[in-house]
C-alpha positions in Angstrom: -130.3 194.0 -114.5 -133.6 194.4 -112.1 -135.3 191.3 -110.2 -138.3 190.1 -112.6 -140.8 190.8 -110.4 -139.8 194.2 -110.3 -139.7 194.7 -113.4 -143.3 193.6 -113.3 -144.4 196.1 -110.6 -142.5 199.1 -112.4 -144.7 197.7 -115.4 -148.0 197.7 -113.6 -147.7 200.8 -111.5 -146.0 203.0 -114.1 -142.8 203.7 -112.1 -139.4 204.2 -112.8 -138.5 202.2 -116.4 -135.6 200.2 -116.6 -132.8 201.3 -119.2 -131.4 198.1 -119.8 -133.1 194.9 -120.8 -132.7 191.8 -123.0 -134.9 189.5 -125.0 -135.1 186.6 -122.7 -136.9 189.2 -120.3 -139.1 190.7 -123.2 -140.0 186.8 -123.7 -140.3 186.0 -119.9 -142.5 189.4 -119.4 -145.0 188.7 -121.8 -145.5 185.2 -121.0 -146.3 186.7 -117.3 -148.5 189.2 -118.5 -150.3 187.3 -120.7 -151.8 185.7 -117.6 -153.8 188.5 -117.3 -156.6 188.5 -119.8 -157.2 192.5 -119.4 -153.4 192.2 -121.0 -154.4 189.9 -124.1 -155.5 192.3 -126.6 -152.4 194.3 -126.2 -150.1 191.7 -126.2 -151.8 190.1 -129.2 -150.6 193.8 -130.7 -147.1 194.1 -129.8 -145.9 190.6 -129.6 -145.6 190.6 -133.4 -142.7 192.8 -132.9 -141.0 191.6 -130.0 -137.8 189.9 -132.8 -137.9 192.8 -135.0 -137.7 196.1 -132.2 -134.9 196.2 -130.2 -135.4 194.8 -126.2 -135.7 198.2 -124.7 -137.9 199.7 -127.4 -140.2 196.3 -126.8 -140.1 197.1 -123.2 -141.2 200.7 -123.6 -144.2 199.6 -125.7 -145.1 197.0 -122.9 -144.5 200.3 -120.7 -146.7 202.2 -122.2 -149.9 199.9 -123.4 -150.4 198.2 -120.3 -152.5 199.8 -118.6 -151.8 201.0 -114.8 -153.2 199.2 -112.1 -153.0 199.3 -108.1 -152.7 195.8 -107.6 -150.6 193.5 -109.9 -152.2 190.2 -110.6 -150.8 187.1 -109.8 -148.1 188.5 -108.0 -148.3 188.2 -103.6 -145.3 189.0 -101.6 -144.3 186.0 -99.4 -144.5 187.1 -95.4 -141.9 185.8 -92.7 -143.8 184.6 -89.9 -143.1 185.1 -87.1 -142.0 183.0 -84.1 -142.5 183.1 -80.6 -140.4 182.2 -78.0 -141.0 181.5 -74.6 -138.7 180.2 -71.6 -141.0 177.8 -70.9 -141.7 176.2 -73.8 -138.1 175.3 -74.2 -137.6 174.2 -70.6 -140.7 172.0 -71.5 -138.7 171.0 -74.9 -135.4 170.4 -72.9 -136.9 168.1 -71.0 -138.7 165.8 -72.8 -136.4 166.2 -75.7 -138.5 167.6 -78.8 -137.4 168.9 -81.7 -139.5 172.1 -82.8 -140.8 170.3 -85.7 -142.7 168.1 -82.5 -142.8 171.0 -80.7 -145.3 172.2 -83.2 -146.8 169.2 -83.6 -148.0 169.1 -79.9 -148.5 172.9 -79.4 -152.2 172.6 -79.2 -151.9 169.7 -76.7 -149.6 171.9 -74.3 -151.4 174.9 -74.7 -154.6 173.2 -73.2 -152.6 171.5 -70.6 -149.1 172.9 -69.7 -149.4 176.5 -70.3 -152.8 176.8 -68.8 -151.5 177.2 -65.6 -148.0 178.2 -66.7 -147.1 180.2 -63.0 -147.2 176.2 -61.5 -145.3 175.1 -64.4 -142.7 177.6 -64.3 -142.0 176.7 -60.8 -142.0 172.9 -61.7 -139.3 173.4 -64.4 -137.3 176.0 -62.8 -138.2 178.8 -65.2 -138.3 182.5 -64.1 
């Protein structure tokens, strides 16, 4: 069985159909595209026969009567974010004993004070 979500994408941007599917899905599916109100009419249609079709024919009609779009509503892909390390920042968290979570706290503090002048700093703390 496919993630939900992509089974919403392939839904959305018309690409490869599943071949396997079962009613919880068909239930779960609808529900998500009925947040969509472009969606509404359709479903209105087809959700009459979503107990009497069998779960892949039910999926084919979602398939086909949606109506392809480019970007799927409701639906935003979660990006990592990146971290930056730097030697001195964790010669200045060694030594006064922060945890990151403080770390971040008081980033904008040491930003306008430590790392400024970070080449007097990094002789200070030892840091190459």
């Amino acid at each position: 069985m496919d993630n939900f979500f992509d089974i919403i994408k392939n839904i959305y941007m018309k690409q490869n159909p599943i071949t396997e599917i079962d009613l919880g899905t068909n239930i779960a599916i609808s529900k998500y595209l009925g947040r969509d109100k472009d969606n509404l009419p359709t479903l209105k249609l087809i959700s009459k026969y979503l107990f009497y079709i069998e779960p892949i024919e039910y999926y084919y009609l979602l398939y086909i009567l949606i109506p392809k779009k480019y970007k799927i509503p409701y639906l935003k892909k979660i990006e990592k974010i990146e971290k930056k390390e730097s030697k001195l920042l964790d010669a200045i968290k060694k030594v006064l004993r922060w945890s990151d979570k403080e770390c971040n706290i008081h980033g904008k503090i040491l930003e306008q004070t430590i790392l400024r002048n970070d080449t007097y700093w990094c002789k200070q703390l030892g840091v190459e």
